[in-house]
C-alpha positions as CSV (number, residue, x, y, z in Angstrom):
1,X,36.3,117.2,46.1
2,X,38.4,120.6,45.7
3,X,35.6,122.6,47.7
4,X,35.6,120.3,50.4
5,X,39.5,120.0,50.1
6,X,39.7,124.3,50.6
7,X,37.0,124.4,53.0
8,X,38.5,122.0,54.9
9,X,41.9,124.4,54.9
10,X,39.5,127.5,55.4
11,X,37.9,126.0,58.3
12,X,41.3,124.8,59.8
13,X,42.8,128.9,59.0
14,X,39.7,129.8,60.8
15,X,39.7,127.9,63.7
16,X,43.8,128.8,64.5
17,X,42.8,132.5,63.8
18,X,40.1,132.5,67.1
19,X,42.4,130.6,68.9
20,X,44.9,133.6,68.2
21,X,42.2,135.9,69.8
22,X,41.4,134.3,72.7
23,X,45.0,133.0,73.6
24,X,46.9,136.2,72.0
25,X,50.1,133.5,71.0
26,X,51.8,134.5,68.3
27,X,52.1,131.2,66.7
28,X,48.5,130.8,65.7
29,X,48.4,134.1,63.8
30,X,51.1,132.6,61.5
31,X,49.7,129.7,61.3
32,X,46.8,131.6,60.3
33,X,48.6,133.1,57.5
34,X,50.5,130.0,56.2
35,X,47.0,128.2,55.6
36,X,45.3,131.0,54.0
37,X,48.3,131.7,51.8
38,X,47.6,128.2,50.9
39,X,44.4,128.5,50.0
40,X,45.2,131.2,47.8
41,X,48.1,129.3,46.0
42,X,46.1,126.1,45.8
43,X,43.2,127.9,44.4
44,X,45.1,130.0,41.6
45,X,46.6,126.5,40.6
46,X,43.5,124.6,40.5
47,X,41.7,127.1,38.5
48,X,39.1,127.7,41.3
49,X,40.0,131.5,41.7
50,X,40.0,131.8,38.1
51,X,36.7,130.4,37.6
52,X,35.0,132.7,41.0
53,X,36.8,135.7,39.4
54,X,34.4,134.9,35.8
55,X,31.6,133.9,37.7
56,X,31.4,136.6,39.7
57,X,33.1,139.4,38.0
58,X,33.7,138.4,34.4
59,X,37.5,138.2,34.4
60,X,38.3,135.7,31.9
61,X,41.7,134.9,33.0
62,X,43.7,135.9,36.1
63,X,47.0,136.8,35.5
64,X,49.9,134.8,36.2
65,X,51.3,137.5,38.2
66,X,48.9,136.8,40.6
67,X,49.7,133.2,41.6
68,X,53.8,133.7,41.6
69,X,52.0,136.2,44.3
70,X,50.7,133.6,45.9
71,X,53.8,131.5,46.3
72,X,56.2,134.0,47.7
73,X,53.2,134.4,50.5
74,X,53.6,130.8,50.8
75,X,57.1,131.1,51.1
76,X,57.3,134.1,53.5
77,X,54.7,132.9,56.0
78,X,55.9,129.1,56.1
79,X,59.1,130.6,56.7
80,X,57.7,132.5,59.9
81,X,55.6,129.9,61.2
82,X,58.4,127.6,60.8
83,X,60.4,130.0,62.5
84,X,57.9,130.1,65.8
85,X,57.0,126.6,65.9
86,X,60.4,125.0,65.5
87,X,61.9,127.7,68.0
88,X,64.9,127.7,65.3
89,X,66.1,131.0,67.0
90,X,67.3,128.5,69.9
91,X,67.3,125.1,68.5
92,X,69.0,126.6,65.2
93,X,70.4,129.5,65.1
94,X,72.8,129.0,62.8
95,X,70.0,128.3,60.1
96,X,68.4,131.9,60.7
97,X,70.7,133.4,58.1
98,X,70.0,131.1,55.4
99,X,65.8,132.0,56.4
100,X,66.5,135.5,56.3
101,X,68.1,135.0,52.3
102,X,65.2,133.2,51.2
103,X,62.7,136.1,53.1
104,X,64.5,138.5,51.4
105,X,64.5,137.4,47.9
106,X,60.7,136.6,48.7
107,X,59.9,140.1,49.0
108,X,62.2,141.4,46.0
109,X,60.5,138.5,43.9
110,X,57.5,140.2,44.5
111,X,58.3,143.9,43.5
112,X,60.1,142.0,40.2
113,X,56.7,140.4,39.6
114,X,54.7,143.3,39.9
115,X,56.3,146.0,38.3
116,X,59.3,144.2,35.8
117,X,59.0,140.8,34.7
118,X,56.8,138.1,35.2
119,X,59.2,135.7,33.2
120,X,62.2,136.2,35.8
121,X,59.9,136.3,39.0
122,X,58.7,132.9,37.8
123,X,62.0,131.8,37.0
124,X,62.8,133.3,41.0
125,X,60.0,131.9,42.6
126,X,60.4,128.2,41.6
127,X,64.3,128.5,42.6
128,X,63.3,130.4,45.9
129,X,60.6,128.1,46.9
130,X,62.7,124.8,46.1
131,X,65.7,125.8,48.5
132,X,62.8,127.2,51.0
133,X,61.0,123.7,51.2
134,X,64.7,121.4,51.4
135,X,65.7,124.1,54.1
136,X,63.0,123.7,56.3
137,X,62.7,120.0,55.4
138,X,66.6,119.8,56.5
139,X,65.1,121.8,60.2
140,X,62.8,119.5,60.7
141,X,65.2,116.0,60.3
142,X,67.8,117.8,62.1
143,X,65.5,118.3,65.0
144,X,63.8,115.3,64.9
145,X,67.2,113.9,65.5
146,X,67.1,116.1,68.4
147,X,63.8,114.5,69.9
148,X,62.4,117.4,69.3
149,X,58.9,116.3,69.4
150,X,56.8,119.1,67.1
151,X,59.6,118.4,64.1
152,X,58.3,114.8,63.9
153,X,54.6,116.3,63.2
154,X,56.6,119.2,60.9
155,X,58.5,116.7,59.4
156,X,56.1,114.4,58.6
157,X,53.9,117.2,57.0
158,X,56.3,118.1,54.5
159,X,56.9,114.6,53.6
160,X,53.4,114.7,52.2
161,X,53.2,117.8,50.7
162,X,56.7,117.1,49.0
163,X,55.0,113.8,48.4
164,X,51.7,115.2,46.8
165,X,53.5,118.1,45.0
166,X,56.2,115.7,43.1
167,X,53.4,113.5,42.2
168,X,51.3,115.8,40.5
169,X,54.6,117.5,38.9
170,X,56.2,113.9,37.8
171,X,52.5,113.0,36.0
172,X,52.3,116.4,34.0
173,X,55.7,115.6,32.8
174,X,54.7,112.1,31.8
175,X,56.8,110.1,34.2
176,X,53.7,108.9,36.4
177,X,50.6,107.5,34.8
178,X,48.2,109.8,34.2
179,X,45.8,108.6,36.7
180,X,42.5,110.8,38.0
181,X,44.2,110.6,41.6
182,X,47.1,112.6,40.1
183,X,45.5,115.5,39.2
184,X,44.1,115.8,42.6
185,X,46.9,114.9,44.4
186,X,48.9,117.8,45.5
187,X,46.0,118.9,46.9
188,X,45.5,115.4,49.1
189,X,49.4,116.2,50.4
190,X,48.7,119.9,51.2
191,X,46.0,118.9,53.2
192,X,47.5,115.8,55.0
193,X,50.2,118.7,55.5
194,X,47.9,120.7,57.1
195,X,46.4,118.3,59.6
196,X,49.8,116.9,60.8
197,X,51.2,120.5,61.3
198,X,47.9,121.3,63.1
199,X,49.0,118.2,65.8
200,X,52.6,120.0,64.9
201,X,51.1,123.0,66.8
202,X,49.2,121.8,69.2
203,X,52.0,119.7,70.6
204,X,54.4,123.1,70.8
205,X,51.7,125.3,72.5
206,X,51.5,121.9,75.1
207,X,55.1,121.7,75.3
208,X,55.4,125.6,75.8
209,X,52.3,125.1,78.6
210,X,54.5,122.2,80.3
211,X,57.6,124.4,80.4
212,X,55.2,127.7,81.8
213,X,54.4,125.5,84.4
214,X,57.8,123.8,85.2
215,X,59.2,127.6,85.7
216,X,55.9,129.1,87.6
217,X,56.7,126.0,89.9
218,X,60.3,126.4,90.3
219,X,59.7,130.3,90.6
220,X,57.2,128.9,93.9
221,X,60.4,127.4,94.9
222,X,62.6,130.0,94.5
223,X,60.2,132.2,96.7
224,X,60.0,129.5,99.3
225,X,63.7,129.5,99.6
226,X,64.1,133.3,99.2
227,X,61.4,133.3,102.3
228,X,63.3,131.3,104.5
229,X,66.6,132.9,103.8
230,X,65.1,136.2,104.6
231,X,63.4,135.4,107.8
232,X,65.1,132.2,109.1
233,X,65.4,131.8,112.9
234,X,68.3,129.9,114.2
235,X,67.0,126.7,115.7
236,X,66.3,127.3,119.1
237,X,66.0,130.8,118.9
238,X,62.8,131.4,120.2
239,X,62.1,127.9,121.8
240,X,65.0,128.6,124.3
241,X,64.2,132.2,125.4
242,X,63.3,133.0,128.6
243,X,59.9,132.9,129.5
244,X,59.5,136.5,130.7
245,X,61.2,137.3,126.8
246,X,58.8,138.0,124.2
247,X,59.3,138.1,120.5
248,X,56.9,138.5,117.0
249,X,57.6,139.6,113.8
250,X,55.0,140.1,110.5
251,X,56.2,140.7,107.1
252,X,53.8,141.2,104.1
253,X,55.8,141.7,100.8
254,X,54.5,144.5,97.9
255,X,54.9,140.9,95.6
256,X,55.2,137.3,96.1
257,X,58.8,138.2,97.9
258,X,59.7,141.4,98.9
259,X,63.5,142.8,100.3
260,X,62.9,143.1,103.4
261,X,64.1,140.5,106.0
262,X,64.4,140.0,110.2
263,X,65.7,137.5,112.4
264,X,66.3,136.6,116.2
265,X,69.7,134.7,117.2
266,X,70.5,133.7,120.5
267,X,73.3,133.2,122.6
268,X,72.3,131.0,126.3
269,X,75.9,131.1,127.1
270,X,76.3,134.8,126.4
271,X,72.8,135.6,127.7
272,X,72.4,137.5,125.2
273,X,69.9,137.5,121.9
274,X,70.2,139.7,118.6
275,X,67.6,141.1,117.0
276,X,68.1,142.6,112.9
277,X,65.7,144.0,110.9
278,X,66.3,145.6,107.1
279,X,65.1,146.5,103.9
280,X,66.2,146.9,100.6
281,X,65.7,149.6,98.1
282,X,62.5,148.9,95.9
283,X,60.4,145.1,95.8
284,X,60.4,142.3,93.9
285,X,62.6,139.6,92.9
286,X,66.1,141.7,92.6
287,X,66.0,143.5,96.1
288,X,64.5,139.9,97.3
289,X,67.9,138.4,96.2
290,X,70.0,141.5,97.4
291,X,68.1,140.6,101.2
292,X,69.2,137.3,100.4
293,X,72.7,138.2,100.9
294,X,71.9,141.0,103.5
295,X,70.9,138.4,105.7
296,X,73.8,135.7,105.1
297,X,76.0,138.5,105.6
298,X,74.5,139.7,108.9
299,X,73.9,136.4,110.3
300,X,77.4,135.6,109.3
301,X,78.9,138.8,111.4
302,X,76.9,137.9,114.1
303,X,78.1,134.5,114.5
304,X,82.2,135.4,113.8
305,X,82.0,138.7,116.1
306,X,80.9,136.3,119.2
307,X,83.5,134.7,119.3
308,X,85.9,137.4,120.2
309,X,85.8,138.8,123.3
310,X,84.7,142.4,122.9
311,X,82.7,144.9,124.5
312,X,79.3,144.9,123.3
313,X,79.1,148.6,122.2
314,X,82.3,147.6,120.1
315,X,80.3,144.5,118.8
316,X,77.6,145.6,117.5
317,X,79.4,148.8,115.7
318,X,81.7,145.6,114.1
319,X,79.0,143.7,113.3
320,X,77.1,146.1,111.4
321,X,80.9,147.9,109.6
322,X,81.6,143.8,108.7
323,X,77.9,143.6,107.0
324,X,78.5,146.7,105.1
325,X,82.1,145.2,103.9
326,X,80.5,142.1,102.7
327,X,77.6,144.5,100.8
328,X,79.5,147.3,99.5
329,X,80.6,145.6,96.1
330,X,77.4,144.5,95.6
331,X,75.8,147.6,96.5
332,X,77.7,150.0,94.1
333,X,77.4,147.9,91.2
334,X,73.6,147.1,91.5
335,X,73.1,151.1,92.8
336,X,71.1,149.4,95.0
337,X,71.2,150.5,99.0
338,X,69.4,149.2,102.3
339,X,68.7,150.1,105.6
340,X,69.6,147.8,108.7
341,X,68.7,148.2,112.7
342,X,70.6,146.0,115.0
343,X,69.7,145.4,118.5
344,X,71.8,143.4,121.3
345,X,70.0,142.6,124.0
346,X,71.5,141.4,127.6
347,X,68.5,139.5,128.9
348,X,69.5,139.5,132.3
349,X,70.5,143.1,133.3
350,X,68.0,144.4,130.2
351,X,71.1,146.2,128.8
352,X,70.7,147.0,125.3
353,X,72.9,147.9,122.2
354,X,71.2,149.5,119.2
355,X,72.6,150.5,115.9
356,X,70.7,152.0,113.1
357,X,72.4,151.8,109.7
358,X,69.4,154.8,107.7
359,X,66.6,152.5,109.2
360,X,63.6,154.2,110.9
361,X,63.7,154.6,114.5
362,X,63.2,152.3,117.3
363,X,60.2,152.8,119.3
364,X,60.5,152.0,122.6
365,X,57.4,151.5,125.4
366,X,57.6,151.6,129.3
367,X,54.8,153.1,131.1
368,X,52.2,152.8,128.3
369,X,54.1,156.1,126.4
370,X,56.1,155.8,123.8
371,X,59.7,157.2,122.9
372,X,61.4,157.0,119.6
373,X,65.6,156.1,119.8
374,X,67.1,158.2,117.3
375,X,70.4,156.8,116.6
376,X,71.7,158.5,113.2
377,X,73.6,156.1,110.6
378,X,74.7,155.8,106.8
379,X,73.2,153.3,104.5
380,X,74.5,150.0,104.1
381,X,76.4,149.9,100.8
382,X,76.3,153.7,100.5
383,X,80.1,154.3,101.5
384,X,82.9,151.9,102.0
385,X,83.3,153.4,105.6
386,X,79.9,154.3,107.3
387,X,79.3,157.0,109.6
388,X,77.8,154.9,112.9
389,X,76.8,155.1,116.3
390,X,75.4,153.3,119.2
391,X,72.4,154.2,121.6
392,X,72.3,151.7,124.8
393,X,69.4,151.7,127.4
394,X,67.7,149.4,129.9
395,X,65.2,147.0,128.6
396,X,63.3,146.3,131.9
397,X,60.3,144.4,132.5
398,X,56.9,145.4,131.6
399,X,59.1,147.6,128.6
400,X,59.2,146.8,125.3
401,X,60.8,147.7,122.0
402,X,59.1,148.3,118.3
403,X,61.2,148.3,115.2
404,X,59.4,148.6,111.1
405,X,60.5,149.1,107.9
406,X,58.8,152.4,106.0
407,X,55.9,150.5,104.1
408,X,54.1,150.3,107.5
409,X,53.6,154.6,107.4
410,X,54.1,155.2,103.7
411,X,51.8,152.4,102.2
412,X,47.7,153.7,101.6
413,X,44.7,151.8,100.3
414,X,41.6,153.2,98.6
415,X,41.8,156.3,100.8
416,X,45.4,157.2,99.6
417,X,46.1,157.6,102.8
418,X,48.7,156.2,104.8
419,X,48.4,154.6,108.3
420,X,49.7,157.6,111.0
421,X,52.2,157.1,113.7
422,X,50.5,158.8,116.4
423,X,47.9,155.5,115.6
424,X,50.9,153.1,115.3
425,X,52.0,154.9,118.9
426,X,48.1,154.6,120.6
427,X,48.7,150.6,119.8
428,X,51.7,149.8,121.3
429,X,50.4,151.8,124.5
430,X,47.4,150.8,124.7
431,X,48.3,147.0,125.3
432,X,51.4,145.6,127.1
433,X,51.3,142.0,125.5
434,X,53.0,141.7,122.3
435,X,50.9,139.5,120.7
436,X,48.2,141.8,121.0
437,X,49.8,144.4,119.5
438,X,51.1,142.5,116.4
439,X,46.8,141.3,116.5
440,X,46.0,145.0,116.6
441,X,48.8,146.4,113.9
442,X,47.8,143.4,111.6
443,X,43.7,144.5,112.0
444,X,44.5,147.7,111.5
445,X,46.7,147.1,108.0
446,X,43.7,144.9,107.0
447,X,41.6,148.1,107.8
448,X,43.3,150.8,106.1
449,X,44.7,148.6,102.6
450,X,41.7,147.2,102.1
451,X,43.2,144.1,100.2
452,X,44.9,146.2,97.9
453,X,48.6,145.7,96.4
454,X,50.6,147.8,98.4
455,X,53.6,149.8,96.9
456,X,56.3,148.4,99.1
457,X,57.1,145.8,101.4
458,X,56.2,145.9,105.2
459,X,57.8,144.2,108.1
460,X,57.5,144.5,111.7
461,X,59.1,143.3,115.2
462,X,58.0,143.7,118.5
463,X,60.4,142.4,121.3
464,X,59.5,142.7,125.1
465,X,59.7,142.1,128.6
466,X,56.5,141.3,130.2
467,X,55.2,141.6,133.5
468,X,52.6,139.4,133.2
469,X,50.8,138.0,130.3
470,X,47.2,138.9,129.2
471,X,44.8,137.1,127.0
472,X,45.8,136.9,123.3
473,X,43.4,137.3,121.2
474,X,43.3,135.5,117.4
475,X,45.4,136.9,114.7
476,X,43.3,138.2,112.0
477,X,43.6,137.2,109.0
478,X,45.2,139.7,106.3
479,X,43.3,140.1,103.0
């Protein structure tokens, strides 16, 4: 019965321990060592390690030393499995102290044993482990009354091992019967305890799988959200435009979201549509949320500044100084900076306002060449007042205009080698349909990444006025 009773708690260690290896969670390693510490204390008790130590080595008797040993292990790792399954560093962290007493006096009990005296670490241990066991008993109610579900399993395997251990402590002192059972029976509650902190376990690493899951699908959310803020299109933005107006955008973040963002908003009664593009220092969630904001901000200057009358060249200069107001806190404190190019475009006469707040330069295409539109500007968020300008031209038909954020150039795949502008340029001349060009541009980033994760976000937007339209050919697909 008492091999079968150990192997079963051997086999259980066992099992917890390859779990550990495969899943890497901390929880099974100390679970690990809680059961083996068992073994060890339940086996010094019952006489079995004596008995293997004459058998197999001739040790008539094993030292006393050694199983007060063998209880401040107990006591140390029940504490730190207790600690991990019971999440007491949230649920209770007013308990931690009291844990961190009864771990320290663990670890001096065991120096006392070993090198002072065996009478006073005894005396220690049977204090120390007395308080340890009503302590985390005490966790475990506590927390059931929480509906905490693993304390119910937790709590109900102390019960037995409390249960088991009294027993057998209650018949040596002549209070129970001295029945067969009794001499047996601390080792029965050890291992009910055992099994029911085993379901204790397996409910936590469900519950912690649950609450993964919950978060990975709320972080899906988030994205979404963060997706549609960056590159929302006012309703009727593009649906309305005139037919001979052309618009496309791609974006392909460095991560699930990325900071850069784009938009179109239009203006029938002005006749007029503006075109933003930026980008945020770095990739990821935190510049995702700092585009966030860039694009309430911008959209939100857009909208107010129409509704004064102003000249346009004034406009777009207010715009962009209003954006940079709204960011400038923000900016400083995060040391986080972005880039922003703003385009106003008068779709009747083609008259076009362009700002470029440390963004790269527009391209712009008429007779299959292409000319860059350097138009110098400070960061946004970089000073409180930004040194601007505006560039105007004529937007005329068959012309177009080109606008990227830097991942498009700096970005390389296996080649380490980045996509060249004077390739970028043969593109956009090459074809005057805008679809064709974002079908090229996107073939060509499939071509030169390779499928690899690039190192920064990449966004594009091509806005024309075409002559006639041409054949568009299907958008390939981006690995």
């Amino acid at each position: 019965t008492i091999a079968l009773l150990l192997g079963f708690h051997i086999v259980i260690g066992l099992y917890n321990f390859f779990l550990f290896v495969s899943v890497r969670d901390r929880m099974y390693l100390t679970y690990t060592l809680y059961v083996f510490s068992n073994v060890f204390y339940q086996s010094s008790m019952l006489g079995v390690l004596q008995y293997t130590n004459f058998k197999f080595f001739g040790w008539e008797q094993l030292d006393n030393r050694f199983m007060i040993f063998t209880v401040d292990c107990v006591i140390l790792t029940a504490l730190t499995f207790s600690y991990e399954l019971l999440g007491l560093k949230q649920q209770l962290p007013k308990i931690l102290p009291f844990m961190k007493i009864s771990g320290l006096v663990s670890v001096c009990n065991i120096f006392i044993n070993l090198f002072w005296s065996t009478a006073l670490a005894d005396a220690i241990c049977l204090v120390n482990a007395s308080l340890t066991i009503s302590l985390l008993f005490l966790c475990g109610i506590i927390l059931c009354f929480r509906r905490f579900k693993p304390a119910y399993y937790f709590t109900l395997a102390y019960t037995a091992y409390l249960t088991g251990a009294s027993s057998h402590i209650f018949s040596l002192l002549g209070l129970l019967p001295a029945f067969e059972l009794n001499n047996w029976i601390q080792l029965y509650g050890g291992s009910m305890e055992i099994v029911l902190l085993s379901l204790a376990v397996g409910r936590r690493i469900s519950d912690i799988r649950n609450h993964l899951t919950q978060v990975l699908t709320e972080q899906t959310q988030i994205e979404e959200v963060v997706r549609s803020a960056q590159f929302l299109k006012e309703r009727h933005s593009t649906t309305n435009l005139p037919a001979e107006l052309n618009y496309a955008y791609f974006t392909k973040p460095a991560e699930n979201i990325g900071g850069d963002w784009v938009g179109l908003m239009h203006f029938p009664e002005l006749k007029r549509i503006y075109i933003y593009i930026g980008d945020v220092m770095g990739h990821g969630l935190s510049p995702a949320l700092m585009s966030v904001i860039a694009a309430g901000a911008t959209r939100g200057a857009i909208h107010s500044s129409v509704q004064h009358p102003l000249k346009e060249q004034q406009r777009v200069l207010e715009i962009v100084r209003t954006i940079n107001s709204a960011l400038y806190e923000r900016c400083q404190e995060t040391n986080v900076f972005m880039s922003l190019a703003l385009i106003s475009l008068d779709w009747e006469t083609g008259e076009v306002c362009y700002v470029n707040a440390g963004h790269t330069p527009l391209l712009k295409v008429q007779d299959r060449k292409v000319k860059g539109m350097v138009c110098p500007g400070s960061l946004i968020g970089m000073t409180e007042n930004p040194s601007l300008m505006v560039n105007t031209f004529e937007l005329l038909p068959g012309q177009s205009i080109f606008l990227y954020t830097d991942g498009l150039t700096e970005n390389s795949g296996s080649s380490q080698k980045p996509i060249r502008p004077r390739v970028i340029q043969k593109i956009l001349e090459d074809s005057s349909n805008i679809e064709s060009r974002r079908n090229q541009l996107v073939a060509l980033m499939n071509e030169q990444w390779q499928g690899l994760t690039e190192a920064d976000d990449t966004t594009f937007v091509l806005l024309g006025i075409e002559a006639q339209s041409e054949q568009v050919s299907p958008l390939p697909k981006l690995a």
